[in-house]
Biopython code that builds the backbone (N, CA, C, O; Angstrom):
import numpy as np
from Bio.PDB.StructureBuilder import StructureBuilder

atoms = [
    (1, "UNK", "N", (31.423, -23.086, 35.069)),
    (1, "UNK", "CA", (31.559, -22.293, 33.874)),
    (1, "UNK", "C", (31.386, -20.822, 34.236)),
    (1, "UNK", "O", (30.706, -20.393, 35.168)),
    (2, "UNK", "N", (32.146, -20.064, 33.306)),
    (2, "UNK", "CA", (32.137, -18.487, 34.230)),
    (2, "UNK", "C", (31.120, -18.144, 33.309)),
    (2, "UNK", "O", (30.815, -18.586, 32.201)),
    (3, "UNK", "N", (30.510, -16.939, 34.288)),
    (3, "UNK", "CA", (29.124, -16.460, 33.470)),
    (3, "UNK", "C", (29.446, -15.149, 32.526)),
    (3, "UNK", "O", (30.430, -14.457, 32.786)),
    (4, "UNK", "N", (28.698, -14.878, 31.571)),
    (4, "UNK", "CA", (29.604, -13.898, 30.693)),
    (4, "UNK", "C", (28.844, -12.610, 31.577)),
    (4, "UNK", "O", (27.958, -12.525, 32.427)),
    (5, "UNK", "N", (29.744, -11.683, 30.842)),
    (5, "UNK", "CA", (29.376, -10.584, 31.677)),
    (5, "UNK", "C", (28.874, -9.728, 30.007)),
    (5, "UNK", "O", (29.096, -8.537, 29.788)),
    (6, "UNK", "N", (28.381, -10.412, 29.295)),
    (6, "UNK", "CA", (27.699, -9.533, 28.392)),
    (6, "UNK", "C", (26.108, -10.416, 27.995)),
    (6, "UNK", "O", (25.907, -11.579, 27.646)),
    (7, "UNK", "N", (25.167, -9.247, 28.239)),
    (7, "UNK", "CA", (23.867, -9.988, 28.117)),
    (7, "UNK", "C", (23.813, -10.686, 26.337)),
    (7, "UNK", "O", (24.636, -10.500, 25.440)),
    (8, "UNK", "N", (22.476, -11.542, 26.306)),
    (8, "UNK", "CA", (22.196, -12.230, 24.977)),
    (8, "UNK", "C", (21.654, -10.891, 23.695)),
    (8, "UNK", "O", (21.676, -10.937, 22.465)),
    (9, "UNK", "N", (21.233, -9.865, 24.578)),
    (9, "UNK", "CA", (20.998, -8.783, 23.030)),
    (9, "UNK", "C", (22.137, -8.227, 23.070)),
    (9, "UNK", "O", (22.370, -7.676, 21.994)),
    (10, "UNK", "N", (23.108, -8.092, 23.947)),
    (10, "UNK", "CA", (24.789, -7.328, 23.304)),
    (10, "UNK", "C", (25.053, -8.083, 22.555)),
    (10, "UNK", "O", (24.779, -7.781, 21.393)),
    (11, "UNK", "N", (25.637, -9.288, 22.776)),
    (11, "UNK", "CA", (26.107, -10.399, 21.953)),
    (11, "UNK", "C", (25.675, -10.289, 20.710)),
    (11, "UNK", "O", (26.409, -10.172, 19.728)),
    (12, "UNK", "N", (24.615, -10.317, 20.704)),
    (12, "UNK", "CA", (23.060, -10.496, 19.300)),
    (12, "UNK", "C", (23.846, -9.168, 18.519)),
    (12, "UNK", "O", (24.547, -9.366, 17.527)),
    (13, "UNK", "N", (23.651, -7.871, 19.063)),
    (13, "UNK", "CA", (23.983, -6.548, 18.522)),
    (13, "UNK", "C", (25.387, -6.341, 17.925)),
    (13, "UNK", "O", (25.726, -5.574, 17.024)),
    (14, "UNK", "N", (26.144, -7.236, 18.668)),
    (14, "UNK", "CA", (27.887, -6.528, 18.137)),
    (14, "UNK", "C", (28.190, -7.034, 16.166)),
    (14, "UNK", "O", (28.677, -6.363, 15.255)),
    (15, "UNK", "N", (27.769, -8.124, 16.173)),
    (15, "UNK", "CA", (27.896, -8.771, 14.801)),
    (15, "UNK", "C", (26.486, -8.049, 13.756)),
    (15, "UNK", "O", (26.386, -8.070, 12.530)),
    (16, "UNK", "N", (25.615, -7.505, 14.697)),
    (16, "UNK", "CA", (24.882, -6.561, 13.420)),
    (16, "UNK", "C", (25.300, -5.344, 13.404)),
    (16, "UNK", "O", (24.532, -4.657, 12.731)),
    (17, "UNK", "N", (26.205, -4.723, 13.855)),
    (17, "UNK", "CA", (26.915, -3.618, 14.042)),
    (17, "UNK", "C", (27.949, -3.857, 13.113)),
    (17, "UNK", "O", (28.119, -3.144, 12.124)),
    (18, "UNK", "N", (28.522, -4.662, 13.343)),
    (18, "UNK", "CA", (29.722, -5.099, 12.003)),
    (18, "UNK", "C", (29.093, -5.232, 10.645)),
    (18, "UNK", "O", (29.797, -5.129, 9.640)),
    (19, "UNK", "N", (27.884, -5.443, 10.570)),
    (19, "UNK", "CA", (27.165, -5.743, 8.728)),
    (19, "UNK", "C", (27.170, -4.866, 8.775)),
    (19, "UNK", "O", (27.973, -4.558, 7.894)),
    (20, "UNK", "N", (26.562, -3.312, 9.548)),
    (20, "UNK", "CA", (26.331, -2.140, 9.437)),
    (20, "UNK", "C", (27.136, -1.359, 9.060)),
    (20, "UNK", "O", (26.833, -0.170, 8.967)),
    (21, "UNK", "N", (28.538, -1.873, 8.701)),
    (21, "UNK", "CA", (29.970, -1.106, 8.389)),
    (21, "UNK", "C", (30.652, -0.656, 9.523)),
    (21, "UNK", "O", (31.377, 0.333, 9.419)),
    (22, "UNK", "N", (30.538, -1.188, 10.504)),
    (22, "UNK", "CA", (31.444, -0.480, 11.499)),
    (22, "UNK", "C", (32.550, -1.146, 12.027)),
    (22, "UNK", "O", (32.298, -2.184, 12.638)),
    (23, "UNK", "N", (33.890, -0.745, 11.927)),
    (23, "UNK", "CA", (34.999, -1.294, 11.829)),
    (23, "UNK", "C", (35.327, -2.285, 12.734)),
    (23, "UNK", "O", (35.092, -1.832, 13.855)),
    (24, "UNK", "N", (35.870, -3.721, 12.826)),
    (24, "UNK", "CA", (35.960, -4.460, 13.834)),
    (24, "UNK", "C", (36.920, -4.044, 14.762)),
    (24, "UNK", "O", (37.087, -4.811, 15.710)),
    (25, "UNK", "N", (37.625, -2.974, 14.729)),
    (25, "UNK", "CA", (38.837, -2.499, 15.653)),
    (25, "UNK", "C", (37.973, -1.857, 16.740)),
    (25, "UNK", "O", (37.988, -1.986, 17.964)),
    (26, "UNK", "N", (37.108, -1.024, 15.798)),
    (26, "UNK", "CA", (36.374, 0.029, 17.179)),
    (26, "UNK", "C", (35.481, -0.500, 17.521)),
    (26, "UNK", "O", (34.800, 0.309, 18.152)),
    (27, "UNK", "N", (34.725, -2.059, 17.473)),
    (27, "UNK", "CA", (33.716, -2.611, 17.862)),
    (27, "UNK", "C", (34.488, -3.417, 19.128)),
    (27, "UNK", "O", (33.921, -3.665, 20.192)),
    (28, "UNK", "N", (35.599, -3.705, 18.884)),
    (28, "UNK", "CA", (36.374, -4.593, 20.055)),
    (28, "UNK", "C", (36.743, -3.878, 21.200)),
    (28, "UNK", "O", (36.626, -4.184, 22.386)),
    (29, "UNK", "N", (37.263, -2.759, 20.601)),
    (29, "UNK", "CA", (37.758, -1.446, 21.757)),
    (29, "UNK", "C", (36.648, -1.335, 22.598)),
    (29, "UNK", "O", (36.717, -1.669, 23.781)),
    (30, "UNK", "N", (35.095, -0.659, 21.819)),
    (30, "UNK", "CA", (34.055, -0.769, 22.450)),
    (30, "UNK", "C", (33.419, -1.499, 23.166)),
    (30, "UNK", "O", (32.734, -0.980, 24.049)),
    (31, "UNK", "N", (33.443, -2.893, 23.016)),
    (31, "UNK", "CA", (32.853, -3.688, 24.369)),
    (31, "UNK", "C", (33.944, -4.352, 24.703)),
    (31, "UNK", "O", (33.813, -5.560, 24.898)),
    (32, "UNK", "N", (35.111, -3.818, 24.832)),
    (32, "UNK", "CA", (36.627, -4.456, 25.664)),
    (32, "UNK", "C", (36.720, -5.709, 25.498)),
    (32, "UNK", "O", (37.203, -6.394, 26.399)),
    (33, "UNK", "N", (36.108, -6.504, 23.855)),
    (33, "UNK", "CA", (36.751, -7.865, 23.949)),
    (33, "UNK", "C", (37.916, -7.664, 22.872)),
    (33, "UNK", "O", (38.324, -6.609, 22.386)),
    (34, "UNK", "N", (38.413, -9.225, 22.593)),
    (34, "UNK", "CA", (39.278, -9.213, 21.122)),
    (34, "UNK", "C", (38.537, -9.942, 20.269)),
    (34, "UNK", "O", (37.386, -10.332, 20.465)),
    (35, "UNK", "N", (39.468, -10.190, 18.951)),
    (35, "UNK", "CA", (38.928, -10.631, 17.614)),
    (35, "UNK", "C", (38.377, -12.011, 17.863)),
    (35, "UNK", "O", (37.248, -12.266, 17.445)),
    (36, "UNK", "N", (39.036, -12.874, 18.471)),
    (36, "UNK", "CA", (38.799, -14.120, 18.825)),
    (36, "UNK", "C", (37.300, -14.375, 19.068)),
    (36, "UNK", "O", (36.587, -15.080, 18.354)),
    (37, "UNK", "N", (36.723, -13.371, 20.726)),
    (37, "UNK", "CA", (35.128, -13.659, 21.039)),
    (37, "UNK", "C", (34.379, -12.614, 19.915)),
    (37, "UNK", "O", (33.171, -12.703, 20.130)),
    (38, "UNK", "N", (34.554, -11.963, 19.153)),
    (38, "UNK", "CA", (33.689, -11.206, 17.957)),
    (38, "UNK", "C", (33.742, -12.401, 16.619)),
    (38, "UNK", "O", (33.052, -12.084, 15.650)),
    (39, "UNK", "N", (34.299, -13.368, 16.544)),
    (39, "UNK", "CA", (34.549, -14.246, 15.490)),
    (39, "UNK", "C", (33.652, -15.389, 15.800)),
    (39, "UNK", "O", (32.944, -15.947, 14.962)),
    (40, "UNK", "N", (33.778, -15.911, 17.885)),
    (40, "UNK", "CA", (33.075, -17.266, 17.865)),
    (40, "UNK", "C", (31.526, -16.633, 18.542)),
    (40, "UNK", "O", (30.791, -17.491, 19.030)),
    (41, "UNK", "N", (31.037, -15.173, 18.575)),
    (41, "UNK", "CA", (29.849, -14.845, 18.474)),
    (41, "UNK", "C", (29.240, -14.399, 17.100)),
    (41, "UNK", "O", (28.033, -14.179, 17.005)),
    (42, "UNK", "N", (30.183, -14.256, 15.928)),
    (42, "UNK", "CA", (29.410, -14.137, 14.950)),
    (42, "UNK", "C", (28.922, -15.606, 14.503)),
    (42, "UNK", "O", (27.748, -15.917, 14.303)),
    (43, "UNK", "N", (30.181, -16.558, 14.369)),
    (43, "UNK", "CA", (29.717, -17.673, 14.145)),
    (43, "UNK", "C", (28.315, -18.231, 15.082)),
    (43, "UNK", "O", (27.474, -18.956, 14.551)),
    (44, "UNK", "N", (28.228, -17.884, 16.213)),
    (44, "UNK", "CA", (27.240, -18.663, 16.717)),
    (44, "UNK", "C", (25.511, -17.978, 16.710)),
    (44, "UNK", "O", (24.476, -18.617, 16.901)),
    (45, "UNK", "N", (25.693, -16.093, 16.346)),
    (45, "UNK", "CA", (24.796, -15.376, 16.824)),
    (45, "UNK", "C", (24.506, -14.963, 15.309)),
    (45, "UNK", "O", (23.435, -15.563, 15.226)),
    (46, "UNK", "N", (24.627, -14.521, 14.349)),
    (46, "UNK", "CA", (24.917, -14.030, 13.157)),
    (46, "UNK", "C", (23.361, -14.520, 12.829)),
    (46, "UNK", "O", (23.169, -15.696, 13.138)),
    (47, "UNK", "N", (22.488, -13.993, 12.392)),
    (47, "UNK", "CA", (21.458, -13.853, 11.399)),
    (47, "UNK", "C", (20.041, -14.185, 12.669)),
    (47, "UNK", "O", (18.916, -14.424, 12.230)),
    (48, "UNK", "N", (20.335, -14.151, 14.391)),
    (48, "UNK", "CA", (19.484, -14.538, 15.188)),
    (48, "UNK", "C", (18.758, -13.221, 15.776)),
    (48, "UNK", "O", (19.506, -12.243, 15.741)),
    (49, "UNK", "N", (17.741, -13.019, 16.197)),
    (49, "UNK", "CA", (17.510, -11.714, 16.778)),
    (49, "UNK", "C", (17.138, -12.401, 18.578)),
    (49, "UNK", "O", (17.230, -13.585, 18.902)),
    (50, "UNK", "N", (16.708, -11.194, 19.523)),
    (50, "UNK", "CA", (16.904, -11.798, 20.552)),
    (50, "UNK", "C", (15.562, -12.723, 21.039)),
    (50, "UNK", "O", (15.595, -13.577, 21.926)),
    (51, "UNK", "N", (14.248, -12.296, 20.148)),
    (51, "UNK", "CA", (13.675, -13.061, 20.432)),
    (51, "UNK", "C", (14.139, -14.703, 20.240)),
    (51, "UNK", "O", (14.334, -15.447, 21.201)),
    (52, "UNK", "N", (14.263, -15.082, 18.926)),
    (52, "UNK", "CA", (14.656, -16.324, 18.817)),
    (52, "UNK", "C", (15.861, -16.774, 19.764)),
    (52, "UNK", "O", (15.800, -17.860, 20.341)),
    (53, "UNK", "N", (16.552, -16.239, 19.860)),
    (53, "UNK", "CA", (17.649, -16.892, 20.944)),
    (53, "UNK", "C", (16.993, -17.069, 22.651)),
    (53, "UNK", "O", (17.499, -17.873, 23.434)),
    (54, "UNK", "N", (16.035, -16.349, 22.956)),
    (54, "UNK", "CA", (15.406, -16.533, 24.167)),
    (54, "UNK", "C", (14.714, -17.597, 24.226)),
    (54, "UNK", "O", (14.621, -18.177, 25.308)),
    (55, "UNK", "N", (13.898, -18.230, 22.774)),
    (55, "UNK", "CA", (12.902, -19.390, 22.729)),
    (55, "UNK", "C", (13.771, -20.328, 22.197)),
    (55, "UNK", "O", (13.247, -21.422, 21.984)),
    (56, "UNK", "N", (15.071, -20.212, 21.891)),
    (56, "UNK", "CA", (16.049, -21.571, 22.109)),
    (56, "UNK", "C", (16.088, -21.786, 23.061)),
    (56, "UNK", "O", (15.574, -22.855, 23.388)),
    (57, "UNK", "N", (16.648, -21.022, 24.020)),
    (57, "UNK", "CA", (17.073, -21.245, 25.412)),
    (57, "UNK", "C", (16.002, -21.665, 26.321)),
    (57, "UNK", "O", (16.221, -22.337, 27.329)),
    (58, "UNK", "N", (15.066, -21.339, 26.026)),
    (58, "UNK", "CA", (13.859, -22.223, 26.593)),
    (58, "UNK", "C", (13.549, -23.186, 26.340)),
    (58, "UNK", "O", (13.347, -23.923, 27.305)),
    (59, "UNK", "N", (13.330, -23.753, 25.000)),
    (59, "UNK", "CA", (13.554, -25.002, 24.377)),
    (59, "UNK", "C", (14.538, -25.818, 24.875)),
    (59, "UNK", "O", (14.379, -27.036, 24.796)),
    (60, "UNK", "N", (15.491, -25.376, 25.356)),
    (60, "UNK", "CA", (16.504, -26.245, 25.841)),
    (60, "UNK", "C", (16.329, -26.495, 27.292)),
    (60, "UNK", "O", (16.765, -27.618, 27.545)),
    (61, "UNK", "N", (15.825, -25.847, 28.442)),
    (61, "UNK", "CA", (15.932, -25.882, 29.604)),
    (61, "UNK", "C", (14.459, -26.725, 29.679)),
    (61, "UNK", "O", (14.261, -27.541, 30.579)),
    (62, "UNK", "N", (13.194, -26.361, 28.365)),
    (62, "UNK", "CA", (12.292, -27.750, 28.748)),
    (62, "UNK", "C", (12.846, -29.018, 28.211)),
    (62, "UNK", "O", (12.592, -30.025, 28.873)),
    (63, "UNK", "N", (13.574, -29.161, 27.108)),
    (63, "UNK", "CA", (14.467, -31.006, 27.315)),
    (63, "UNK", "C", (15.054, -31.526, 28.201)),
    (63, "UNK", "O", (14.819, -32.668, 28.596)),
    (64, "UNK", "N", (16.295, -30.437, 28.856)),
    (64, "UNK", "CA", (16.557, -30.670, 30.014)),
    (64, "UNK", "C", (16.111, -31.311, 31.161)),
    (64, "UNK", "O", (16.570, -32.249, 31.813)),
    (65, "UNK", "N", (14.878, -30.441, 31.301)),
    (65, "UNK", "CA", (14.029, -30.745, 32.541)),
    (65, "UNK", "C", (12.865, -31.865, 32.239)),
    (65, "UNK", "O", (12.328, -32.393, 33.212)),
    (66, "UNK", "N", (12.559, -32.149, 31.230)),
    (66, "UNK", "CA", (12.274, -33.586, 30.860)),
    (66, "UNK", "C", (13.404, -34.559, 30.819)),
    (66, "UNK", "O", (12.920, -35.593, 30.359)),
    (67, "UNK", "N", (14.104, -34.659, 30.959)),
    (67, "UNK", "CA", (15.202, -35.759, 31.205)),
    (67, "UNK", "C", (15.417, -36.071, 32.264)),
    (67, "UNK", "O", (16.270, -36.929, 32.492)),
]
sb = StructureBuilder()
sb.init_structure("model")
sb.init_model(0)
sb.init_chain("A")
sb.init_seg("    ")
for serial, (resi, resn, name, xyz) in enumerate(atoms, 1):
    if name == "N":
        sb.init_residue(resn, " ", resi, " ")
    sb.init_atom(name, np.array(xyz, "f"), 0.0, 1.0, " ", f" {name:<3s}", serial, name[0])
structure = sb.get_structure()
């Protein structure tokens, strides 16, 4: 799997930048993606801050590693 080349607080930040009123044209231009990955990171990132997404991801790597 290719690794993204944008950390978990960019990701986190681009879709609260968009509630903030800022146009999705110049948010895409700005971190050089398209509409497509700003659509399946709002869906997945939208209302998370980065703490909580760090203590998912931990949560997940201890099930993991209990299995």
């Amino acid at each position: 799997m290719k690794k993204s080349t944008f950390t978990e607080s960019q990701i986190v930040a681009v879709p609260k930048q968009r509630e903030a009123g800022v146009p999705l044209i110049e948010l895409t231009r700005k971190h050089r993606t398209n509409r497509a990955t700003y659509f399946n990171w709002r869906s997945g990132y939208r209302g998370v801050t980065v703490k909580e997404l760090k203590r998912m991801y931990a949560d997940l790597a201890l099930e993991k590693a209990a299995i």
